[in-house]
C-alpha positions in Angstrom: -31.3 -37.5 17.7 -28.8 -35.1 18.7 -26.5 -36.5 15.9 -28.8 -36.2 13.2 -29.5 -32.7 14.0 -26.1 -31.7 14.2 -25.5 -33.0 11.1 -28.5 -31.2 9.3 -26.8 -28.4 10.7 -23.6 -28.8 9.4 -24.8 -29.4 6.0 -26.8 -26.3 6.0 -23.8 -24.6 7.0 -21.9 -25.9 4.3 -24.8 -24.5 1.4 -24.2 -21.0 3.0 -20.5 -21.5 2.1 -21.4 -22.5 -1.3 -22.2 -19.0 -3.0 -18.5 -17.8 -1.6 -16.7 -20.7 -2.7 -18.1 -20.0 -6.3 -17.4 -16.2 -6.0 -13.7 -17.0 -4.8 -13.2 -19.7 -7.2 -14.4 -18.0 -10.4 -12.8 -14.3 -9.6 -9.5 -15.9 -7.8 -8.4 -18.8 -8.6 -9.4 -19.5 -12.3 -7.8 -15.7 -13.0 -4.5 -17.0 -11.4 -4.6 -20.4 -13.6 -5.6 -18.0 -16.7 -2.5 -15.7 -15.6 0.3 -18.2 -15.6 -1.5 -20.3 -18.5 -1.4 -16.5 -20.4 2.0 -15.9 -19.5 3.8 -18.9 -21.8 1.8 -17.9 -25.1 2.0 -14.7 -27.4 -1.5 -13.7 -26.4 -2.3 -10.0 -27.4 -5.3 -9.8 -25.6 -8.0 -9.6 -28.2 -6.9 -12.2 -30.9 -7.5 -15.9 -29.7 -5.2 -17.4 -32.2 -2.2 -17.2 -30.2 0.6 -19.8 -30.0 2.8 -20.9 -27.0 6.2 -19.5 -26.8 7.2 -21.5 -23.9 9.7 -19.6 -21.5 10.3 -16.5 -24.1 8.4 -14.1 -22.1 9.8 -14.5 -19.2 13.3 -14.1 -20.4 12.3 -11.2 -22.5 11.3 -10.1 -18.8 14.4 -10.6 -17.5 16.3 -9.1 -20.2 14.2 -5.9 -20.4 15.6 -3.0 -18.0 11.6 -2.4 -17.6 11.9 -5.3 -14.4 14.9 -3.2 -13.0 13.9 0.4 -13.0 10.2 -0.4 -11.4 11.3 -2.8 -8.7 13.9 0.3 -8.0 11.1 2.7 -8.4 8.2 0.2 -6.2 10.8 -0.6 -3.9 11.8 3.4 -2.6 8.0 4.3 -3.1 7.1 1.3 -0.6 10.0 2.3 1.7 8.4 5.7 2.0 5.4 4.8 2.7 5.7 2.6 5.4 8.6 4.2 7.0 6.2 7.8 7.0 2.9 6.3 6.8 3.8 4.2 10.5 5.3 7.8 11.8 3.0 10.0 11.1 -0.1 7.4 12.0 1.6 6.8 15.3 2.4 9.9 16.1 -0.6 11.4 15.4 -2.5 8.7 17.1 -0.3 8.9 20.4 -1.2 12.7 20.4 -5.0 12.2 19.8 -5.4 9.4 22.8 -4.6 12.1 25.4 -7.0 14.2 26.7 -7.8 17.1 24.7 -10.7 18.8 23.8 -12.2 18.0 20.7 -10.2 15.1 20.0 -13.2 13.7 18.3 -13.2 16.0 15.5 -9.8 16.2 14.9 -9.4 12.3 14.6 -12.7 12.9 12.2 -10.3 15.4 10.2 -6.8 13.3 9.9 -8.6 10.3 9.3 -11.1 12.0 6.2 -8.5 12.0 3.1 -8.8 7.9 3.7 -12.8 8.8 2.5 -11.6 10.2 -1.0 -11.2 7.9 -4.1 -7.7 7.5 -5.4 -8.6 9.6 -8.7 -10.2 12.3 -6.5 -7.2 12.9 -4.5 -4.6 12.6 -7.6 -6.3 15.2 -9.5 -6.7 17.6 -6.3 -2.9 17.3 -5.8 -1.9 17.7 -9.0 -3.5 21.5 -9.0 -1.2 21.5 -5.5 1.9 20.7 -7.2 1.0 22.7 -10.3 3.9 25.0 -10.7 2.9 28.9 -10.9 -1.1 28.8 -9.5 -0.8 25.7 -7.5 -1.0 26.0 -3.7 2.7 24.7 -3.0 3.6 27.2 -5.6 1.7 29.9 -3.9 3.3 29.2 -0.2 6.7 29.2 -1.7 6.2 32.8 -3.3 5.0 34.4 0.0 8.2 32.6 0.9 10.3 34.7 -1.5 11.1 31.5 -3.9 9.9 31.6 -7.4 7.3 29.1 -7.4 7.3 28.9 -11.5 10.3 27.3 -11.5 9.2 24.5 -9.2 7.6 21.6 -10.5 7.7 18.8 -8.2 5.4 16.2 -10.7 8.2 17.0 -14.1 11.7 16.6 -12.0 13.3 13.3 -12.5 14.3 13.1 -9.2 11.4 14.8 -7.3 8.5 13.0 -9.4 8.3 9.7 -7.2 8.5 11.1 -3.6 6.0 13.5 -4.9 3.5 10.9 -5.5 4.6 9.3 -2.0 3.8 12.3 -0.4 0.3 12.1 -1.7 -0.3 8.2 -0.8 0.7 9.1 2.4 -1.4 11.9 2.9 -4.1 9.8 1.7 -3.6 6.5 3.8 -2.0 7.7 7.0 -5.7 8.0 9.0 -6.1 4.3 8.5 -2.5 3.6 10.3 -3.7 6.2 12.7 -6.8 4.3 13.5 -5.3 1.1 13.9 -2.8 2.4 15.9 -5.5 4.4 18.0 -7.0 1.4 18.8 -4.2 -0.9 19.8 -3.2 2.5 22.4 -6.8 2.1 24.1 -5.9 -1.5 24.6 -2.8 -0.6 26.8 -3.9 -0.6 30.4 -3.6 2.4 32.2 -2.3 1.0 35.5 1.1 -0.4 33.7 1.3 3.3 32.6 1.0 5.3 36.0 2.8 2.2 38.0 5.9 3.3 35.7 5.6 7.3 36.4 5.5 6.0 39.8 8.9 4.4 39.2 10.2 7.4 37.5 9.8 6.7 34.1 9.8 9.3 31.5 7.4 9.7 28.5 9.4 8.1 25.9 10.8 5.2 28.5 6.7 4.6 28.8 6.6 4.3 24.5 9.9 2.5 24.3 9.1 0.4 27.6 5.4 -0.3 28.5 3.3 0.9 24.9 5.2 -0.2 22.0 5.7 -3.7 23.5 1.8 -4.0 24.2 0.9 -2.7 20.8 3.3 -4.7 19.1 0.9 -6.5 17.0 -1.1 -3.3 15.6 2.9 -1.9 14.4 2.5 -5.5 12.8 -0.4 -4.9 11.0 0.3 -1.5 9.5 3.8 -2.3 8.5 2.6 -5.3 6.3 -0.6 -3.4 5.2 1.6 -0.5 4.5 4.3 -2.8 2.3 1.4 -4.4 0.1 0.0 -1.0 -0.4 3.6 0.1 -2.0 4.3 -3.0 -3.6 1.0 -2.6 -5.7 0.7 1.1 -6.3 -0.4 2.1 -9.6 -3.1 4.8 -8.9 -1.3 7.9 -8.6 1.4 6.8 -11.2 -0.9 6.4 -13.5 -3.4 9.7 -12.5 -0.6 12.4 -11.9 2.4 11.1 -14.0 1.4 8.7 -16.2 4.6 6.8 -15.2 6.8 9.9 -16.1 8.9 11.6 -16.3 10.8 9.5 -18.3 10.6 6.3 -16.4 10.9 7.7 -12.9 7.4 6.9 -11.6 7.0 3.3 -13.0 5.8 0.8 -10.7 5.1 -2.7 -11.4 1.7 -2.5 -11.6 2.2 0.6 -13.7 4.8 -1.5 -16.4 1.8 -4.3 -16.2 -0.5 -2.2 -17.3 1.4 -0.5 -20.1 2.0 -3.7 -21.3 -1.3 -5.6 -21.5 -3.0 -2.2 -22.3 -1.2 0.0 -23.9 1.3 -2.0 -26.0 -0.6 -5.0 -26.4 1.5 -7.9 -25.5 -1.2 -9.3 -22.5 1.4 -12.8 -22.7 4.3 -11.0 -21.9 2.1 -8.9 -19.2 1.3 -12.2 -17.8 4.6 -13.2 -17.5 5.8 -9.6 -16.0 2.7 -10.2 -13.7 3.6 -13.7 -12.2 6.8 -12.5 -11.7 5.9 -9.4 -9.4 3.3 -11.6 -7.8 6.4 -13.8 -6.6 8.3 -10.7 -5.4 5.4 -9.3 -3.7 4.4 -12.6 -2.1 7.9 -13.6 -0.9 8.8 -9.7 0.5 5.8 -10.3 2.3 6.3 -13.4 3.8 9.2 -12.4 5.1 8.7 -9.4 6.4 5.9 -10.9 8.1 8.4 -13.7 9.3 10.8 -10.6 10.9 7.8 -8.5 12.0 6.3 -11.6 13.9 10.3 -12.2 16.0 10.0 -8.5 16.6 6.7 -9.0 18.9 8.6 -12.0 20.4 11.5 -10.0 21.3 9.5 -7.0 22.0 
């Protein structure tokens, strides 16, 4: 009797799994197929009578300096924002698990830009950065530097760390939370048993809460790397990929190709090839993050 009714129950939890298995099937896995099926024809994206072109996109791909300059450009953009994001979050987060007063807004306040849509936040920094009325323009005049002549968004060079700034600004109260929560796991005795031994504050990080929180640094390194391998938002909002082609991403070149120039098979092609890159830095900087908790 006991069988039967486990297995009615099984089955019944199999039905519930039903509607998610569809969802992930059609909006997953058959746009993946459709992807690298895309990729080998001359599909435009709105004309069905396309032909297949076999390997010509992706060498077109390969051949095209468009590959080069955003894995360059996606590459420093992610380095940025893990390498500040992680900083920032953790530092921030270290201060804010002390005893304070008020600590409860201020976590409220470093963590609220994560609350804002991407377009909300590219448009408000783009009046900061706007050269002459704009607030950084402003600061730098009661500074004594002309602030007309600085335009942080049109400089070749400045244009990509600018947008950085502004992920970061956006997405370090999410690090900051995660971090905040792995701190409250650390157990308080390890903590005063090494003041008793004389340990100072940064021999307690370095020593006792790094180690312990080794997994949450996990986390927020890899979550910070996909975020930077796929950013398109505020390369698209503030710069429109310029100037020049200093702000192309990948998902930036993707979209001016499927979109914009109308070459969806090529885009395809350009798409499964990022998808590799982002897939296999990922792996292995999981692979590396995962020996550093071992070691750690």
């Amino acid at each position: 009797m006991n069988k039967k009714k486990s297995l009615v129950f099984s089955k019944k939890v199999y039905a519930f799994l039903i509607p998610a298995l569809v969802l992930f099937l059609t909006f997953w896995i058959v746009p993946i197929i459709q992807l690298f099926y895309y990729s080998i024809t001359n599909f435009n994206g709105t004309n069905y009578n396309y032909s297949f072109v076999g390997l010509k996109n992706y060498i077109r791909v390969f051949q095209d300096g468009s590959l080069i300059n955003a894995c360059q450009n996606t590459i420093i953009y992610t380095a940025l924002i893990v390498v500040f994001s992680n900083l920032l979050g953790l530092g921030i987060a270290m201060l804010l698990n002390t005893e304070i007063r008020a600590k409860g807004i201020f976590r409220t306040c470093a963590y609220m830009p994560a609350l804002f849509s991407a377009i909300v936040v590219g448009f408000i920094w783009s009046y900061v950065y706007m050269p002459g009325n704009g607030m950084l323009a402003t600061l730098l005049s009661f500074c004594g530097i002309d602030g007309n002549k600085v335009n942080v968004l049109a400089g070749f060079q400045s244009s990509l760390y600018g947008i950085a700034v502004v992920d970061i600004w956006k997405n370090f109260g999410t690090t900051m939370i995660i971090y905040l929560a792995g701190l409250q796991t650390v157990d308080t005795s390890l903590l005063e048993a090494g003041k008793i031994d004389g340990c100072t504050e940064w021999q307690l990080f370095r020593l006792v809460k790094l180690p312990l929180i080794s997994a949450t640094v996990t986390i927020n390194v890899i979550l910070n790397v996909i975020a930077g391998l796929k950013a398109f938002d505020y390369s698209f909002i503030m710069t429109n990929g310029g100037p020049g082609k200093a702000t192309e991403t990948l998902m930036f070149v993707i979209y001016q190709m499927a979109f914009v120039e109308q070459k969806m098979g090529r885009a395809s092609a350009f798409s499964v090839v990022s998808f590799i890159l982002i897939i296999t830095v990922t792996v292995l900087m999981l692979i590396y993050m995962n020996k550093k908790e071992v070691e750690l």
